[in-house]
C-alpha positions in Angstrom: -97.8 -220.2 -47.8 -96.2 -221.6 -44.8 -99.4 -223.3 -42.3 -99.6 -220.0 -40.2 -100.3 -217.7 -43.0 -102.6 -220.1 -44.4 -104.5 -220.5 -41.1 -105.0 -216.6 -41.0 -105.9 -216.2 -44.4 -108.5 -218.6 -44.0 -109.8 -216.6 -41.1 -109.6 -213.3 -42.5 -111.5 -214.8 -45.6 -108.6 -214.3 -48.4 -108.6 -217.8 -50.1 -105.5 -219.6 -49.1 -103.2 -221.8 -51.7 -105.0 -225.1 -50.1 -107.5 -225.5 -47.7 -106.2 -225.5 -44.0 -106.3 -228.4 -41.4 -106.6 -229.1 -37.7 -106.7 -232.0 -35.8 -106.0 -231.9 -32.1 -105.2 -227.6 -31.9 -108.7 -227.9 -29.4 -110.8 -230.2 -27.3 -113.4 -229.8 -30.0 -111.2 -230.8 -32.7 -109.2 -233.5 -32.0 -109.2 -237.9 -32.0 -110.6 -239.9 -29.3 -106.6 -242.4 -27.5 -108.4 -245.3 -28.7 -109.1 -244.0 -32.2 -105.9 -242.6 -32.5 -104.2 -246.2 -31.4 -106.2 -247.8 -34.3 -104.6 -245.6 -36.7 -101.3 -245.7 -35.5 -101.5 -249.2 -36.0 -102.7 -249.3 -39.3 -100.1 -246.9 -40.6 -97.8 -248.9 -39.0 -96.5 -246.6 -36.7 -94.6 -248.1 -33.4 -92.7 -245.3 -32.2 -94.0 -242.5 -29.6 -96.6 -243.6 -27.2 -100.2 -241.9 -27.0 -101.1 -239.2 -24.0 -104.2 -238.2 -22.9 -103.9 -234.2 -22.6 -107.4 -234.2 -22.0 -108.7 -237.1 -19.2 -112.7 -236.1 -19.6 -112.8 -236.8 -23.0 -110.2 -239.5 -23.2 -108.7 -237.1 -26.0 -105.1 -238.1 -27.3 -102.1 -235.3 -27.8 -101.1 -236.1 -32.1 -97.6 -236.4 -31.8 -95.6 -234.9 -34.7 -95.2 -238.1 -37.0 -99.3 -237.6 -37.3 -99.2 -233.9 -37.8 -96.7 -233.9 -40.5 -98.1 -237.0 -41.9 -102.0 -235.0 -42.7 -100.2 -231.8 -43.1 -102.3 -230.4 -40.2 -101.5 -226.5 -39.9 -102.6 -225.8 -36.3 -101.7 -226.6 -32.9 -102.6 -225.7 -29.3 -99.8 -224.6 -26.6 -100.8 -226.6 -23.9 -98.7 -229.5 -25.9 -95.3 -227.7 -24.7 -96.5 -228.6 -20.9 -96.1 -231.9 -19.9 -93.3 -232.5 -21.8 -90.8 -234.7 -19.5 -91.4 -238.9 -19.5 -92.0 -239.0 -15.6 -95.1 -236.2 -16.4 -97.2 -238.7 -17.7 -98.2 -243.0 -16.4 -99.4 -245.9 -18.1 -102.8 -246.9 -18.0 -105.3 -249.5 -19.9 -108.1 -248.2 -21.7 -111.3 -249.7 -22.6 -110.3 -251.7 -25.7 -107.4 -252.9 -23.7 -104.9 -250.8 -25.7 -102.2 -248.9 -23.8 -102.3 -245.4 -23.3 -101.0 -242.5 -20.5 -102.2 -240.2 -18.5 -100.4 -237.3 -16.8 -99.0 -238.4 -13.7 -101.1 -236.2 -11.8 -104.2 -237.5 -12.3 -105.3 -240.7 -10.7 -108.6 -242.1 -10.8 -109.9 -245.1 -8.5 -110.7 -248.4 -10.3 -113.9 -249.7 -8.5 -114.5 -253.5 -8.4 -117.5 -253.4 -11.0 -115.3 -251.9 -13.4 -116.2 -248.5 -13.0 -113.7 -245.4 -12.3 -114.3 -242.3 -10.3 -112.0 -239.4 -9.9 -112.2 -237.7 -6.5 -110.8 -234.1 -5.1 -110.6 -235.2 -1.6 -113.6 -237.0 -0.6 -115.5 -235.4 -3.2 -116.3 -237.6 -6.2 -115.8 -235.4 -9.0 -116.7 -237.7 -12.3 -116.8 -241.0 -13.0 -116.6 -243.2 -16.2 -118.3 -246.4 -15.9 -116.9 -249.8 -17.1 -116.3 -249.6 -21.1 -117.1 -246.0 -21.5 -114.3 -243.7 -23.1 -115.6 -240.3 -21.2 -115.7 -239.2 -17.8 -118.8 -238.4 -16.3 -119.8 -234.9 -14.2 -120.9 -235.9 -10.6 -120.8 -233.1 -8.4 -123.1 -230.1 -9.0 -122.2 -227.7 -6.5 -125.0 -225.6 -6.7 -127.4 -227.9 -7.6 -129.6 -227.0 -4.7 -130.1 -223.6 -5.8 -127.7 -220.2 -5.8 -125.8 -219.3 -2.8 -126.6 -215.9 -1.4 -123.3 -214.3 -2.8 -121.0 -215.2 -5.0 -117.5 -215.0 -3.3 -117.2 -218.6 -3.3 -117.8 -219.3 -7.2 -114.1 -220.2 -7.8 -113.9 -222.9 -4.7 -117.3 -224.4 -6.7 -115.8 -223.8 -10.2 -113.3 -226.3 -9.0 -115.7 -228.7 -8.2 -116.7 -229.5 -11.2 -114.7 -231.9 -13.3 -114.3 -229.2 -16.7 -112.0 -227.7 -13.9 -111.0 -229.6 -11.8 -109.9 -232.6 -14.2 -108.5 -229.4 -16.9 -106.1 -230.1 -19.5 -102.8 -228.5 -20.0 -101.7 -225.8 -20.3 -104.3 -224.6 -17.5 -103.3 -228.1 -15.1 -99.9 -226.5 -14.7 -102.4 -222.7 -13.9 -101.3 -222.8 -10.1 -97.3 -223.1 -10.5 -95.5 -219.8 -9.2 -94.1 -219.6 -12.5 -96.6 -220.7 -15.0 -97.4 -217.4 -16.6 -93.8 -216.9 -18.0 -93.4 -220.0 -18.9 -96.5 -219.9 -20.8 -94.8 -216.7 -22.7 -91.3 -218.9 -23.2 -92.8 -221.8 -24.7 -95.1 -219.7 -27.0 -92.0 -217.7 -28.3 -90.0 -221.7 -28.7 -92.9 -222.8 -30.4 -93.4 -220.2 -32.9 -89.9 -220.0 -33.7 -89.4 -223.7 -33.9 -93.0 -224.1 -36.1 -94.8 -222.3 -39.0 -97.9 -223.8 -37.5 -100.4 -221.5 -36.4 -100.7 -221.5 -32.7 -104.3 -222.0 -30.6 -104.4 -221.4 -26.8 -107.9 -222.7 -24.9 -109.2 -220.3 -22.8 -113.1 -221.5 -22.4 -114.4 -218.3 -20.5 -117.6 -220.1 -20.6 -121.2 -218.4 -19.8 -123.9 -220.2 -20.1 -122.1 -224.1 -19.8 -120.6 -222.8 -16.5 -124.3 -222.2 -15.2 -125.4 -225.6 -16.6 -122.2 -227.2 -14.9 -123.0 -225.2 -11.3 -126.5 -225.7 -10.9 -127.7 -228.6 -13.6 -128.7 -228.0 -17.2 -132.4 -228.4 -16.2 -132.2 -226.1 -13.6 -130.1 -223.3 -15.2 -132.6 -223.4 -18.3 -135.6 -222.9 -16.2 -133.4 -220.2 -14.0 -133.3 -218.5 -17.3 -136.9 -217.6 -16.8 -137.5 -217.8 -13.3 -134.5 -216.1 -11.6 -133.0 -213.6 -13.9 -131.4 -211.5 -11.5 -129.8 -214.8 -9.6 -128.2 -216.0 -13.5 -127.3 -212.3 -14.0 -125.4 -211.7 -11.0 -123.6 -215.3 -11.7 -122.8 -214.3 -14.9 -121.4 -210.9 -13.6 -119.1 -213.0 -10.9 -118.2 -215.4 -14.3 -117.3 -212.1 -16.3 -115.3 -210.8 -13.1 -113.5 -214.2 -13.2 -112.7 -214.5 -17.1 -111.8 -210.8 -18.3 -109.2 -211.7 -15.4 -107.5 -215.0 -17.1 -108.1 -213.3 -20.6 -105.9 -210.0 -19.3 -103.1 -212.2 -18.1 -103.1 -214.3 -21.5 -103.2 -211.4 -23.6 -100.2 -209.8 -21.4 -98.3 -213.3 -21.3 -99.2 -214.6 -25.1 -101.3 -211.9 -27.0 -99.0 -211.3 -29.4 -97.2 -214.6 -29.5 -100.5 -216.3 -30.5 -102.8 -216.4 -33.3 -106.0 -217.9 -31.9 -108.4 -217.4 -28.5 -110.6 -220.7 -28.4 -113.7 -219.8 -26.3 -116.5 -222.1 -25.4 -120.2 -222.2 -24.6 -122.6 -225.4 -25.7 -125.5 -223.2 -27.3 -127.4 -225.2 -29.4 -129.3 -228.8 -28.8 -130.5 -231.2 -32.2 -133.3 -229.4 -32.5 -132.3 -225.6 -32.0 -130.7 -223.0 -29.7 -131.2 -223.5 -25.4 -132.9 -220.5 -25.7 -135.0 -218.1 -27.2 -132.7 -215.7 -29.3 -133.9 -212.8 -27.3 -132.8 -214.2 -24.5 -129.2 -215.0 -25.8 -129.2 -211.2 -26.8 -130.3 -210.0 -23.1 -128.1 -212.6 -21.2 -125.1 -213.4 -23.3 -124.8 -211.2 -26.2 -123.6 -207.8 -24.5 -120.9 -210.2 -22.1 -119.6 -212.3 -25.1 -119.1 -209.4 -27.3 -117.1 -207.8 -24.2 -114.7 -210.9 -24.4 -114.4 -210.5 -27.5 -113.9 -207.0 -27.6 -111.0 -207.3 -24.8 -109.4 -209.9 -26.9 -109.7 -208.3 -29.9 -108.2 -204.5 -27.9 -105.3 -206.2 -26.4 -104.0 -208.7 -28.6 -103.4 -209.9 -32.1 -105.7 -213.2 -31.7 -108.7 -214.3 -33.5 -111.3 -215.7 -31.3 -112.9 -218.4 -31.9 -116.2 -220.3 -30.1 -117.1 -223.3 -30.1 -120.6 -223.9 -29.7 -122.5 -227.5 -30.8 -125.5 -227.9 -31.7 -128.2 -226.1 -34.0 -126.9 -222.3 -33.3 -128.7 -220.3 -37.0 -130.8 -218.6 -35.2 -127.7 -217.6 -33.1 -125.3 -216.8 -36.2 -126.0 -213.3 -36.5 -125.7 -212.1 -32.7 -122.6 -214.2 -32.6 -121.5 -212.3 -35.6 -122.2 -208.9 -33.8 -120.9 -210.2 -30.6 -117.6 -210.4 -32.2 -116.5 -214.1 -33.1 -114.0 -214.5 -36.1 -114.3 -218.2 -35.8 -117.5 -220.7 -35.2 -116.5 -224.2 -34.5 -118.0 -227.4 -34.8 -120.0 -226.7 -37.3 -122.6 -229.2 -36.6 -124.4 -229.9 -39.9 -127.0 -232.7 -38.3 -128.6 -230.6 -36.6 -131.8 -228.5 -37.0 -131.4 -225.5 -39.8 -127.7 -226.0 -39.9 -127.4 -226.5 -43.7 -124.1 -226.6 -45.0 -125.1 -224.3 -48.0 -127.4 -222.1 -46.3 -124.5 -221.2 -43.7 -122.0 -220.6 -46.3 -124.5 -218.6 -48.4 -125.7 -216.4 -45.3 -122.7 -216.4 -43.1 -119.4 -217.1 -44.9 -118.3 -213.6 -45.6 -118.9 -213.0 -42.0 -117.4 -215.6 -39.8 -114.8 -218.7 -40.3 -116.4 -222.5 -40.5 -113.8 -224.4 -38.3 -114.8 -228.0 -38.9 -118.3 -229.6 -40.7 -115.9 -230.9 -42.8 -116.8 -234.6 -41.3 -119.7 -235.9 -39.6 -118.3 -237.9 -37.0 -122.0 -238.6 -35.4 -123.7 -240.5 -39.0 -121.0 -241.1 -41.5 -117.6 -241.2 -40.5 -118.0 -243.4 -38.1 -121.2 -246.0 -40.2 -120.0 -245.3 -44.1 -117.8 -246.8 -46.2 -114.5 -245.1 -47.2 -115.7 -243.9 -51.0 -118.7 -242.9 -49.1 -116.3 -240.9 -46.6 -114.4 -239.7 -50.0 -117.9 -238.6 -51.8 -119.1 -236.8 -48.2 -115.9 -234.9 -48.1 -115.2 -233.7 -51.2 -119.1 -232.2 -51.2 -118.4 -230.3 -48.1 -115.2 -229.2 -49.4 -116.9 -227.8 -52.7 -119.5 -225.9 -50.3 -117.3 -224.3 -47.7 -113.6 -223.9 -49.1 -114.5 -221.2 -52.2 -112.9 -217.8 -51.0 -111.8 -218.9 -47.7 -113.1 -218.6 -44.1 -112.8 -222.4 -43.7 -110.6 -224.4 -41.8 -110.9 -228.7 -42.6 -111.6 -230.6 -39.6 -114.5 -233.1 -38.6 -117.5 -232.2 -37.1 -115.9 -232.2 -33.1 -113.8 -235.1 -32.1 -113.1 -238.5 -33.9 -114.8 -241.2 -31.6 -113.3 -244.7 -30.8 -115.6 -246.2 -33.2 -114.4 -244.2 -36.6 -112.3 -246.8 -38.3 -108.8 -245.9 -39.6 -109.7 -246.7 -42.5 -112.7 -244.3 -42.7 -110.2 -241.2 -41.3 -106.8 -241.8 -43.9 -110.1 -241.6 -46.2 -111.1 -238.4 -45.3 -107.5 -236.7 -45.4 -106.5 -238.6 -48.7 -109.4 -236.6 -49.8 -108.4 -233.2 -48.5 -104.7 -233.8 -49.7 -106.7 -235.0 -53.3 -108.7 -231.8 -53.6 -105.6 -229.4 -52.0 -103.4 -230.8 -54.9 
């Protein structure tokens, strides 16, 4: 199988010749710069230099020599932006290793350490002295909802998920950006057998945490349910927009729709299922169903936290794919989900935990933790490898050549 046809045989649950691998295809799935600078270096790798596609999360872009190296069979289209030396400058990060940013973004290094990233005189994040993650600062609507909606993009753009985006989408405002989003789709695929991801968020119930404050959104839930459903109408307006333009541009270019919406905490969903069905439900299952109507891509939603209460509305909403898979959390039991939902919908990580052992264990610790998840979720398909959301700076290299010696152990 070349990595394409493996990816979607994984996701239409038809049990591929090995298990299938991603590392960077999404913000969800990929390395932290100053993890992946530790494990250039300790493969020994000096050529290529690291860029930070995404500046929030300080998450690097795996250049080629990585991807062929783990045998990774997915990658996102925003890696064909950016693409020219002068696109991108150097900068320091915490560890003092050397990494770069694209040239357009260019946050202010404060005397205490600290750097803030402003739109205008507007501080939009900030990432404080040693941290590797930018910060949200401004809230536009923090204060309450406006008394219409017609200014939801200018405050969309406010907020640093937006306004700090990663590419493809930082390249969203160029006159031609649309076809060249379809030309370097149709390069890539003819130039790759990897399967191709885009990032398309369409976010629902993260954008009204972003706006307003996650406390205050989550007690709008209750409190003003005509006020969240009339921002969720304005959100809906705004997405089925984007997602009709990529579908037209790259719908049958692509393989994979990555949506996003944070549903779950430790301990269990944000909100009462009941409430995901009368808020969310009917609009993700319209996203889906656009997608689903108007091109050939799989969707796929990431969602964190402890979301099995969620599964089987997510299910019905429409998701092929659920992604991280976060198996530390409350109910989330590797064998229980496979068990109760692995006919149903594609496991797109939980193949790591990045929060308690791949980052703390030893590497035959890493080897014996793999290798169990890899008995649980790869039997029959509708599982795609890849750790439990990013690597973090403090996973040794050691620890992740570990993990995928073990994947390329059990594959062969």
């Amino acid at each position: 199988m070349t990595s394409r046809e493996r990816i979607l045989a994984a996701v239409e649950h038809r049990e591929p010749d090995k298990v299938p691998l991603d590392l960077g295809a999404t913000p969800s799935s990929g390395i932290s710069a100053i993890g992946y600078n530790n494990l250039k270096k300790h493969l020994g790798i000096t050529e290529g230099r690291t860029l930070i596609y995404d500046v929030v999360q300080q998450l690097a872009q795996p250049e080629d020599i990585i991807l062929d190296k783990f045998g990774v069979d997915v990658i996102d289209v925003g890696r064909t932006f950016n693409d020219k030396d002068e696109d991108w400058a150097p900068m320091t990060l915490a560890d003092g290793s050397t990494a770069y940013y694209p040239e357009w973004f260019k946050p202010v290094l404060a005397d205490d350490g600290t750097w803030y990233a402003y739109d205008g005189d507007i501080l939009i994040a900030k990432m404080p002295e040693g941290a590797t993650f930018f910060d949200q600062c401004c809230f536009p609507w923090a204060d309450g909802f406006p008394d219409d909606f017609s200014g939801l993009p200018d405050a969309m753009n406010k907020v640093l998920w937006s306004n700090l985006v990663h590419s493809p989408w930082d390249h969203a405002s160029d006159s031609d950006f649309w076809d060249k989003l379809r030309a370097n789709c149709i390069h890539l695929r003819e130039n790759t057998d990897k399967a191709l991801m885009i990032v398309c968020g369409c976010n629902l119930f993260e954008w009204g945490t972003f706006l307003r404050k996650i406390d205050n959104f989550l007690m709008d839930l209750v409190l003003e349910p005509v006020k969240v459903e009339q921002l969720l109408d304005a959100l809906m307006e705004c997405h089925l927009a984007t997602l009709e333009k990529v579908c037209n541009a790259v719908g049958d270019v692509v393989d994979i729709l990555r949506f996003g919406d944070d549903l779950g905490m430790d301990s269990g969903p944000f909100m009462a299922p009941d409430t995901y069905r009368q808020l969310f439900k009917p609009r993700h299952t319209v996203l889906c169903d656009y997608v689903h109507k108007n091109s050939n891509m799989k969707t796929f939603l990431h969602s964190c936290g402890s979301i099995y209460r969620l599964m089987p509305d997510l299910i019905e909403a429409g998701y092929d794919i659920i992604n991280p898979v976060q198996t530390n959390t409350f109910e989330m039991d590797p064998q229980t989900l496979k068990n109760e939902f692995g006919k149903d919908i594609t496991f797109w990580g939980a193949g790591a935990d990045t929060q308690t052992v791949l980052n703390r264990a030893t590497p035959d610790e890493v080897r014996e933790h793999v290798k169990e998840r890899l008995d649980i979720f790869s039997p029959g398909g509708g599982f795609i490898f890849n750790t439990i959301h990013n690597i973090m700076p403090d996973v040794s290299p050691e620890n992740i050549v570990a993990m995928y010696e073990t994947l390329e152990e059990y594959n062969s």
